[in-house]
Every structure is written in structure tokens, then in C-alpha cells.
C-alpha positions as MATLAB code, in Angstrom:
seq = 'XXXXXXXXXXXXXXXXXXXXXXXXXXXXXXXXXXXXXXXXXXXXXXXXXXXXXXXXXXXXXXXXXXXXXXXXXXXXXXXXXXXXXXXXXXXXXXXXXXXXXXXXXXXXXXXXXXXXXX';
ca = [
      13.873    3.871   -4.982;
      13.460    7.151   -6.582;
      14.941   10.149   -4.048;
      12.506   13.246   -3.703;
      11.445   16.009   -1.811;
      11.451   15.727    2.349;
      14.160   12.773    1.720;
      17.322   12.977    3.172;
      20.462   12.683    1.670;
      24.179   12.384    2.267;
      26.412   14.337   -0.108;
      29.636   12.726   -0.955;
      32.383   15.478   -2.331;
      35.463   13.914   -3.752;
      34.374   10.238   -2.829;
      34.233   11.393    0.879;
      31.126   11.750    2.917;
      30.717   15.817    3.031;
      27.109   16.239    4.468;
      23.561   16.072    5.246;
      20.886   17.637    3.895;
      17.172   17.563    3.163;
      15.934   18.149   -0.265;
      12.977   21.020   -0.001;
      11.753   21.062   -3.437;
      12.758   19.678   -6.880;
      11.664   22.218  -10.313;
      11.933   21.566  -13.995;
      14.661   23.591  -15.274;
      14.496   26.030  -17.979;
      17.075   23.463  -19.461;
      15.196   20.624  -20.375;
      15.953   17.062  -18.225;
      17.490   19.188  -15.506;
      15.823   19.980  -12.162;
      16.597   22.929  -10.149;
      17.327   20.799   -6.791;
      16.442   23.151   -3.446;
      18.601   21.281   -0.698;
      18.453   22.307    2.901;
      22.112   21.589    4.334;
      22.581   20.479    8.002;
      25.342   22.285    9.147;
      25.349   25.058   11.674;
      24.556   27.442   10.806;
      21.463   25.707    8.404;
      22.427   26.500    4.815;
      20.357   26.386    1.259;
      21.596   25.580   -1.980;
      20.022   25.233   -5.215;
      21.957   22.609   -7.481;
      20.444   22.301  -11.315;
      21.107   18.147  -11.639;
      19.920   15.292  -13.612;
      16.893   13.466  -12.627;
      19.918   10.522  -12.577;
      21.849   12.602  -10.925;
      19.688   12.848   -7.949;
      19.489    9.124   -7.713;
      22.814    8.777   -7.005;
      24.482    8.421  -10.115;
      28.185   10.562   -9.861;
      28.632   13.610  -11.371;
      31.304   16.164  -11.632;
      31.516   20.002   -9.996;
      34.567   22.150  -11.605;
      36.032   18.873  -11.535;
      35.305   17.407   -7.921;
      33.365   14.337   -8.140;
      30.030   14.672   -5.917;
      27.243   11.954   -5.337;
      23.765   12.550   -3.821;
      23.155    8.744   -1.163;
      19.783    8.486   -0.250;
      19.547    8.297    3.618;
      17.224    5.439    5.137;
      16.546    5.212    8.649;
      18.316    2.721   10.431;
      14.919    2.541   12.473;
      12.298    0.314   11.775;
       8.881    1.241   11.647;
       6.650   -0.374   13.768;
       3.574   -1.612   12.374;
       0.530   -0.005   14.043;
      -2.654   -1.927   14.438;
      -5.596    0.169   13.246;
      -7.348    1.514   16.644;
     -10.716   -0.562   17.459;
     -13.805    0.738   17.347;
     -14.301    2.993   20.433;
     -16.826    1.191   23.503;
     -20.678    1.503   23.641;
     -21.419    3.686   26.438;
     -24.442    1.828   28.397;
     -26.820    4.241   28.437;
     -27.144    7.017   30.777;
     -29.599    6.784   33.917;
     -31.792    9.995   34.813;
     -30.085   12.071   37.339;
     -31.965   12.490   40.340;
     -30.704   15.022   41.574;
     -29.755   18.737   39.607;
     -26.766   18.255   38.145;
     -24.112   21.116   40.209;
     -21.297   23.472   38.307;
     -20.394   26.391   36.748;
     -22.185   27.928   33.902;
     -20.692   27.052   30.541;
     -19.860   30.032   28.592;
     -19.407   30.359   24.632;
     -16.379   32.279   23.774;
     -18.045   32.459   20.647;
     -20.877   34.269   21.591;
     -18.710   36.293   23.795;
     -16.846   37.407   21.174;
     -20.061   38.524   19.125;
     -21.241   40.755   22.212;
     -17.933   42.897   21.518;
];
């Protein structure tokens, strides 16, 4: 499964888990088959790098830094998703006797029209 933009990842640096972070947006670089990577790091405080990469590269394929091996892991949620029935259709109302007697409450004002008196 192909890693993107609003994924999260875990960043391995030197073949040790380093950190977290989102990726925010992925551009072509000027260089072609590289992508300027936007990653939003979750550390405190919040941090933003831009790494130029691989498309392969952001899959998770190893790659080198000034010589420190780093790795971009796709994080999946250890939650699963519940499937969610699709919501019936709402109840016919039976249909609604006269009143009989005036019906009592405040006045309902527009805020729109209150708005155009100003």
C-alpha cells in the first residue's frame, strides 16, 4: 500500500525507531522522480521538514542521509474500524391534527432580517 499525504509514518534513523510524523504534502521535484516530501514531526515542540526522496523511498525502501541509514514505516492503526450500517430511512410523521387552540410562544425573529434593518 502506497504511503501518501495525511498518513502517518515512523522514521527509522540508523535501523532504530527515531519518530513520528505525518506527511502534509508530497511535490514533484525540480529533479525529476524525486518528491519534495513536507513531513510534520511529532515531537514537542511540533517540527517540519521537507525531505526531497524517491517515490520508493517513501514506501519504505532504505536510503542513506550523509551516511546514516533512514527508512520511512507506514503506520496502521492497531484499531479496527467498525463497520457502520448505513442509517435507515428517517420515520413517517403521522400527520399533524388541527390545533384547537392558538398555538402560545415567543415571536420568532430573523437575524437575517435583523441584520438588514442595520
Amino acid at each position: 500500500m502506497a504511503t501518501t499525504i495525511s498518513d502517518l509514518v515512523l522514521v527509522h534513523i540508523d535501523n532504530k525507531p527515531g519518530f513520528y510524523a505525518r506527511i502534509e504534502d508530497v511535490a514533484p521535484d525540480v529533479k525529476a522522480g524525486w518528491w519534495r516530501v513536507k513531513l510534520l514531526v511529532l515531537t514537542v515542540p511540533l517540527e517540519v521538514y521537507t525531505w526531497i526522496l524517491e517515490e520508493v523511498q517513501i514506501n519504505g525502501t532504505p536510503f542513506t542521509m550523509g551516511g546514516t541509514p533512514v527508512r520511512l514505516e507506514k503506520v496502521e492503526s492497531p484499531v479496527e474500524r467498525e463497520e457502520v450500517p448505513p442509517p435507515s430511512p428517517p420515520p413517517v410523521d403521522p400527520p399533524v391534527a388541527e390545533e384547537t387552540e392558538p398555538a402560545r410562544g415567543g415571536k420568532v425573529v430573523s437575524l437575517l432580517d435583523r441584520k438588514k434593518d442595520k
